[in-house]
C-alpha positions as CSV (number, residue, x, y, z in Angstrom):
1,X,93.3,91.1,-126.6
2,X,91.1,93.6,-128.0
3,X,89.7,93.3,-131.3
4,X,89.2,96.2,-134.2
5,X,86.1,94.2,-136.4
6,X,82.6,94.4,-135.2
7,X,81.7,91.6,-136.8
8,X,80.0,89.2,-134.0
9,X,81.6,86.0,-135.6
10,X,85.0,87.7,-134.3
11,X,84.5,87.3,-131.1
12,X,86.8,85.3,-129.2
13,X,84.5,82.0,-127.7
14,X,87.4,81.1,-125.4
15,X,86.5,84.3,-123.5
16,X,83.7,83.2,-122.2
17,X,84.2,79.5,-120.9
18,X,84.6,81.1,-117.1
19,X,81.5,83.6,-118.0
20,X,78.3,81.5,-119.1
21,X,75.8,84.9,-119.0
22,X,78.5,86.2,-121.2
23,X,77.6,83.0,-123.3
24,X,74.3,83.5,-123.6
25,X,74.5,87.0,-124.3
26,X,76.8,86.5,-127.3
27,X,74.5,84.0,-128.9
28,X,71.9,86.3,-128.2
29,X,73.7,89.4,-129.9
30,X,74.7,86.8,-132.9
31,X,71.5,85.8,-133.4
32,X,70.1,89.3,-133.0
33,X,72.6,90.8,-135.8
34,X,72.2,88.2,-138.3
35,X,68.7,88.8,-138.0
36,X,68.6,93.0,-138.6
37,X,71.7,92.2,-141.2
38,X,69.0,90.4,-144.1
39,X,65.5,91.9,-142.8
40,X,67.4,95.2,-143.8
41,X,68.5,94.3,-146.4
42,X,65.3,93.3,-147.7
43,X,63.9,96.3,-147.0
44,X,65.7,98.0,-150.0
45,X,64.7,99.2,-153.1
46,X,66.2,97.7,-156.3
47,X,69.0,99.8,-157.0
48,X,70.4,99.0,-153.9
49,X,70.6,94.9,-154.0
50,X,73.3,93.5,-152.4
51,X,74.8,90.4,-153.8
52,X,74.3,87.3,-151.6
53,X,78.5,86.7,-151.3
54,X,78.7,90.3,-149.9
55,X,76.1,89.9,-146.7
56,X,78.6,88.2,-144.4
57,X,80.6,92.1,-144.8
58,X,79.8,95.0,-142.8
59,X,81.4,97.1,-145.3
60,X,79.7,96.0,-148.3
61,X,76.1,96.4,-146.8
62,X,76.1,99.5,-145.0
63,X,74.8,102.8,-147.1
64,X,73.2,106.4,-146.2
65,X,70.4,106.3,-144.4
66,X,66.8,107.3,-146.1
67,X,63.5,108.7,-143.5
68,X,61.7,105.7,-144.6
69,X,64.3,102.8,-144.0
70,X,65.3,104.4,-140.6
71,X,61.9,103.8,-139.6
72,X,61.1,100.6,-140.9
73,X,64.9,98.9,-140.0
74,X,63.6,100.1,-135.8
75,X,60.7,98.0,-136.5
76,X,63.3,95.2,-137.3
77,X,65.7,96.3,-134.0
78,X,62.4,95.8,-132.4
79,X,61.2,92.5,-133.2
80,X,64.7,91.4,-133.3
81,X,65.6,92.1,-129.8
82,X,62.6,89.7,-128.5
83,X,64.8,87.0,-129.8
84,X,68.0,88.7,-128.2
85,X,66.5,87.9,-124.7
86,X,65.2,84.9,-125.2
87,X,68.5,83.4,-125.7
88,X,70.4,85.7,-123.3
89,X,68.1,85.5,-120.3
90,X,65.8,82.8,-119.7
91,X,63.5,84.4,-117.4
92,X,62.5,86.6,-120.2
93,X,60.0,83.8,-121.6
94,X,58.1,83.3,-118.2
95,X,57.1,87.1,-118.4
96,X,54.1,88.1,-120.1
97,X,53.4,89.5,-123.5
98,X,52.8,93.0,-121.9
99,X,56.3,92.5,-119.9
100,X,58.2,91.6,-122.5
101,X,56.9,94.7,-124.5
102,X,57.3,97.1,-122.2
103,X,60.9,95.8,-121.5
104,X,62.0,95.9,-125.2
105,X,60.1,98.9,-126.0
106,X,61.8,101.0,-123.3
107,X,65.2,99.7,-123.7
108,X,65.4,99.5,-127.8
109,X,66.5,103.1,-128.1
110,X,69.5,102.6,-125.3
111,X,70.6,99.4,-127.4
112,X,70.6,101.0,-130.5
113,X,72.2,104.3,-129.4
114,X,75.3,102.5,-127.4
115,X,75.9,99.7,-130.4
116,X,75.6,102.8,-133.2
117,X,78.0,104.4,-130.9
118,X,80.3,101.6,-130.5
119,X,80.3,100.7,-134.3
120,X,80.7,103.6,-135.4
121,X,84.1,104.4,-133.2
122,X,85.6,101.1,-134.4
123,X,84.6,101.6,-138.3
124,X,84.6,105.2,-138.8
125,X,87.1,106.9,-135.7
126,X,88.4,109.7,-137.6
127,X,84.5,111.5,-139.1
128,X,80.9,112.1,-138.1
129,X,79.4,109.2,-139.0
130,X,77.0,107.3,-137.2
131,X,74.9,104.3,-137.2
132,X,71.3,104.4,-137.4
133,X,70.6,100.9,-137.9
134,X,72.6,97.7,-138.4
135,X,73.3,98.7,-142.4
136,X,72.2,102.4,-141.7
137,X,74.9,105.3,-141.3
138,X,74.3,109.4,-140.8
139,X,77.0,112.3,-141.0
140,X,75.7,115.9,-141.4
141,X,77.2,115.3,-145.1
142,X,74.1,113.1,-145.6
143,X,71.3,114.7,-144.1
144,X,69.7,116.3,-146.3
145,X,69.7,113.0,-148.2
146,X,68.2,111.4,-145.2
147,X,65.8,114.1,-145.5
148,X,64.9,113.7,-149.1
149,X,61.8,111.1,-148.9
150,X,60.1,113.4,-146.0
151,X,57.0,115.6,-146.1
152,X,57.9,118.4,-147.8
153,X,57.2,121.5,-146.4
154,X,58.7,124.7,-144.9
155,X,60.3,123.5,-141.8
156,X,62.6,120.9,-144.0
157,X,65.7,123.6,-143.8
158,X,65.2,123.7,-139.9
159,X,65.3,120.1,-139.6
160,X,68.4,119.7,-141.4
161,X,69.8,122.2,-139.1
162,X,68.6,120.6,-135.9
163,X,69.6,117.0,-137.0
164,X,73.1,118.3,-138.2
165,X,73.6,120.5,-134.7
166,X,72.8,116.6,-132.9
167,X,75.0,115.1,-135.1
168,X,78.0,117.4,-134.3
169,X,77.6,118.0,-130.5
170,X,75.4,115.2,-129.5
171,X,76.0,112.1,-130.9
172,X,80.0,113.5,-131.4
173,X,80.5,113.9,-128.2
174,X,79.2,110.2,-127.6
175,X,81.6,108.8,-130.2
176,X,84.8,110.5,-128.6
177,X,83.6,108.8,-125.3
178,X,83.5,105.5,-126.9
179,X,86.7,105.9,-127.8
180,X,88.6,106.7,-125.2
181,X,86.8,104.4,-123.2
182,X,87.6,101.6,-126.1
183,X,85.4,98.6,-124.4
184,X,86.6,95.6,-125.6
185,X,83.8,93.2,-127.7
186,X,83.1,91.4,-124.2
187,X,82.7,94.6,-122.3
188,X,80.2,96.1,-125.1
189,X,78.4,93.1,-124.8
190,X,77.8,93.4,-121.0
191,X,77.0,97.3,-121.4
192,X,74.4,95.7,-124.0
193,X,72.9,93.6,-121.6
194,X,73.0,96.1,-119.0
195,X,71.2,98.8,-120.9
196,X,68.4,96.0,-121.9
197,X,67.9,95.6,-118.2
198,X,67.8,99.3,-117.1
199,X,64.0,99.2,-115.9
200,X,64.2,102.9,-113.9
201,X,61.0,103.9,-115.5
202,X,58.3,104.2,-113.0
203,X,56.2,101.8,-115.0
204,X,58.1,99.1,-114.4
205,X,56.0,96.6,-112.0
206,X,57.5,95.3,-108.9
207,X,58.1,91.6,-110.9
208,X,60.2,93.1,-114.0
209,X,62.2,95.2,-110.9
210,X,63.1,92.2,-109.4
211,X,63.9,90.2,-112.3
212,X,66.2,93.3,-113.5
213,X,67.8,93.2,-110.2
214,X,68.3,89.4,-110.8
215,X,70.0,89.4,-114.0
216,X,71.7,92.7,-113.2
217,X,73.8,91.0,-110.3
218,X,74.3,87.9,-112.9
219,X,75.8,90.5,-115.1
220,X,77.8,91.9,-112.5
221,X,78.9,88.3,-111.1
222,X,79.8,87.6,-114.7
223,X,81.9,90.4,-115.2
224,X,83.6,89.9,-112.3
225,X,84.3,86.8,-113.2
226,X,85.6,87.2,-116.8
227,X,88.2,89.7,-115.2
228,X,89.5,87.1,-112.8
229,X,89.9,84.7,-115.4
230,X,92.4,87.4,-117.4
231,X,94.4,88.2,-113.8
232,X,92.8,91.0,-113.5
233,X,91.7,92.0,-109.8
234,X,92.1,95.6,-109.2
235,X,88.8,96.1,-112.0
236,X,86.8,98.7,-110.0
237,X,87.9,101.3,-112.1
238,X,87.4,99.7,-115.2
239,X,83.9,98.7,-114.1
240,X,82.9,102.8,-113.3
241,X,84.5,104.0,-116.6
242,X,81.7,101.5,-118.4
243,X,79.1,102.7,-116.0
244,X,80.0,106.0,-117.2
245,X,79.8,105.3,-120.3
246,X,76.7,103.8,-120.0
247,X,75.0,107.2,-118.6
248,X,76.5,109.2,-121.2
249,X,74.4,106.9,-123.5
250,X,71.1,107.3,-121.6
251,X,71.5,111.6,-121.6
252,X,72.2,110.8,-125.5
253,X,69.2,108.7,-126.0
254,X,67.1,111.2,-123.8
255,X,68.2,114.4,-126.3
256,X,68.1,112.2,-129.4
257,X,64.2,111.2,-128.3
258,X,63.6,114.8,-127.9
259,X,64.9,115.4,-131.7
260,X,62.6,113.0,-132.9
261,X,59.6,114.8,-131.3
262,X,61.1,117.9,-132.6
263,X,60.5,116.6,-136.2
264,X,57.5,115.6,-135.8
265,X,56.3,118.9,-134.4
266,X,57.9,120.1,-137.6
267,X,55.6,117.7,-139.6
268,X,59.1,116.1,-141.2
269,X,58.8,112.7,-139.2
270,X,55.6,111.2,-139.8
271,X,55.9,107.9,-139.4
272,X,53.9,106.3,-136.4
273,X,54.9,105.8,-132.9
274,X,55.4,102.2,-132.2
């Protein structure tokens, strides 16, 4: 059955004793979430602590998102989702340092983009909200407020337009997809795992391509098989409508990237590329 929570301790671990990539991959996303949870909420200022019983509590640690904290909680995504593939794929520690950079650095934006997405259609179906980090939401409501610790200058009002015009057709559109497609916790997992191992770039060197391929058909094998183990054998279709799902998410991380560049050509975002 499908679950409404998001917490990862909800998942069922039954579901996975026919599906051991699935296995790995939860531990993975556990690990990865519990991790972004309390380096986030670190990261806040005073007036914002959060008492120690609440942190187990999506609801009770998530707050508006601020410039400076959206940049410093994709530093955290970042180093966070090293430790995601370590546990969820075990061929990720044979690879270099340079490998393993360029294969986090090019998929953290599709991970972050399909869980915000996800999240946010299970927590908040019926308004504009979004995730922008693990404890980070956005609506056009709180943009300007997002805004508020940037650069000031001239091009602010623009910005708040631009982000606000994302928010409503981009990023909207997104959520309504995620909802009608309503991927159970086990599916959203394997669409996780599947955007970490998208390596289409053309920098991708012919040993991350075939490692990608590698774990990709482990993924696929491993969906197929956690079908079977429900009675489900007609699961083409359900297989495509995640696919689909999945390149919805790259065009919304491609016009979300080009927002961000747009800001900073407005001199609002000046934090540093990483």
């Amino acid at each position: 059955s499908r679950s409404t929570t998001t917490s990862s301790t909800s998942i069922d671990e039954a579901s996975t004793s026919a599906s051991p990539v699935l296995g790995r991959i939860r531990d993975g996303y556990k690990t990865m979430t519990r991790m972004r949870r309390l380096a986030e909420l670190c990261l806040r200022p005073r007036d914002q602590f959060v008492h120690p019983s609440t942190i187990d509590k999506d609801e009770a640690t998530i707050i508006n998102a601020t410039h400076e904290l959206v940049f410093r909680t994709a530093q955290v995504l970042m180093s966070a989702l090293f430790d995601f593939a370590s546990i969820a794929f075990p061929d990720f520690v044979t690879l270099t340092a340079d490998e393993r950079w360029h294969l986090v650095s090019g998929c953290a934006d599709r991970v972050n983009i399909i869980e915000s997405t996800y999240r946010a259609a299970k927590m908040y179906p019926d308004d504009e909200r979004i995730f922008v980090a693990y404890t980070l939401t956005l609506s056009p409501e709180t943009v300007d407020d997002m805004l508020r610790d940037c650069p000031q200058n001239e091009h602010k009002e623009k910005a708040s337009e631009a982000l606000i015009k994302t928010l409503k057709n981009t990023a909207g559109k997104s959520k309504r997809a995620m909802r009608r497609t309503n991927p159970s916790e086990e599916e959203f997992l394997y669409m996780i795992a599947l955007a970490f191992w998208n390596t289409d770039a053309p920098a991708a060197d012919d040993r991350l391509h075939s490692m990608a391929l590698t774990n990709r058909s482990a993924i696929m094998r491993d969906i197929a098989s956690y079908y079977s183990a429900r009675g489900v054998n007609e699961y083409a279709t359900r297989i495509g409508e995640l696919f689909c799902l999945l390149v919805n998410n790259e065009s919304v991380t491609y016009r979300i990237t080009e927002d961000v560049e747009l800001l900073r050509l407005m001199d609002i975002n000046e934090q540093p590329r990483m």
